[in-house]
C-alpha positions, -999 to 999 in steps of 0.1 A, spaced: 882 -604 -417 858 -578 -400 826 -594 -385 795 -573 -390 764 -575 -365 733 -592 -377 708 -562 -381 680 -587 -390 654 -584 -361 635 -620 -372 647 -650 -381 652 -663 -411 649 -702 -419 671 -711 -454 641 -736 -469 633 -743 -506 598 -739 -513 581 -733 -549 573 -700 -558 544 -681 -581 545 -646 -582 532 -618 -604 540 -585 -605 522 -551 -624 516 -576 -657 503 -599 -639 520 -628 -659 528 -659 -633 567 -665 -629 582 -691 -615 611 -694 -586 620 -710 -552 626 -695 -520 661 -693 -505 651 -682 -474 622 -665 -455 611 -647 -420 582 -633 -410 591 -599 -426 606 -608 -459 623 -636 -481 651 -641 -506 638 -656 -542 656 -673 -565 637 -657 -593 626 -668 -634 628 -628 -641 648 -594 -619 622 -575 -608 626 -538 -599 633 -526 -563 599 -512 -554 575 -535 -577 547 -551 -554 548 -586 -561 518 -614 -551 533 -645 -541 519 -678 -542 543 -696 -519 535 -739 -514 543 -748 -480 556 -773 -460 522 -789 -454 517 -787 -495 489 -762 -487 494 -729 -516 495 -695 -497 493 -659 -515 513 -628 -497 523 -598 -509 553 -583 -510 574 -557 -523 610 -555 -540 632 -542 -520 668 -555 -542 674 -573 -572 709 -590 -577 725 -606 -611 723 -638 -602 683 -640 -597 684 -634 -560 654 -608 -554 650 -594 -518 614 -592 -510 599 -575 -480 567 -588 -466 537 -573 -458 528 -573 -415 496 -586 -424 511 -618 -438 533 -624 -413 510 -653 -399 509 -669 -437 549 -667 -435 545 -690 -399 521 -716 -418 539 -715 -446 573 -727 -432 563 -744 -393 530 -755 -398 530 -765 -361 549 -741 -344 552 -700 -353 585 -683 -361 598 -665 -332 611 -632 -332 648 -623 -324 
C-alpha cells in the first residue's frame, strides 16, 4: 500500500453540522457537513451539484448561531459527497462556525 502526502495546507475538522444551500435556482436544499477547513468543506448533499456552480451556504454552528458563505463546486461524487471550496473572505465564518472560542489554525 503506497502512502500519499497530505497536500491539504488547512485543517480540516470531520463535524456534522446542518446545511442550507442554494445554487443558480435558488431553491433551498438540504445536507450536512462531513467535514470543513477554513478553505473548503465536504457536503453530504440532497441534490449533485455541478463542479463550478457557486453555491450560498447557510451552515448552523456549534454555538446554534446560522452562518451564510459562499462557495463554489469544485467535485461532485455518486454518493452525495460535493467538494466545496470556500471563499477567503469567509474564512473567519468557517472559525465561528466550528470553534466558536478558538480559530482554526493553519497547517
Amino acid at each position: 500500500m503506497s502512502e500519499t502526502p497530505e497536500r491539504r495546507s488547512a485543517k480540516r475538522v470531520a463535524i456534522r453540522l446542518p446545511v442550507v444551500y442554494r445554487g443558480p435556482d435558488n431553491a433551498p436544499k438540504r445536507g450536512t457537513t462531513e467535514n470543513v477547513s477554513r478553505r473548503g468543506m465536504l457536503l453530504v448533499a440532497q441534490d449533485q451539484a455541478v463542479e463550478g456552480t457557486r453555491l450560498r451556504i447557510a451552515v448552523t454552528g456549534l454555538d446554534g448561531r446560522e452562518r451564510e458563505i459562499v462557495g463554489e463546486v469544485v467535485r461532485s461524487t455518486p454518493d452525495g459527497g460535493v467538494a466545496v471550496s470556500i471563499a477567503e473572505s469567509d474564512a473567519a465564518e468557517i472559525d465561528a462556525i466550528v470553534e466558536p472560542e478558538e480559530p482554526l489554525r493553519e497547517a
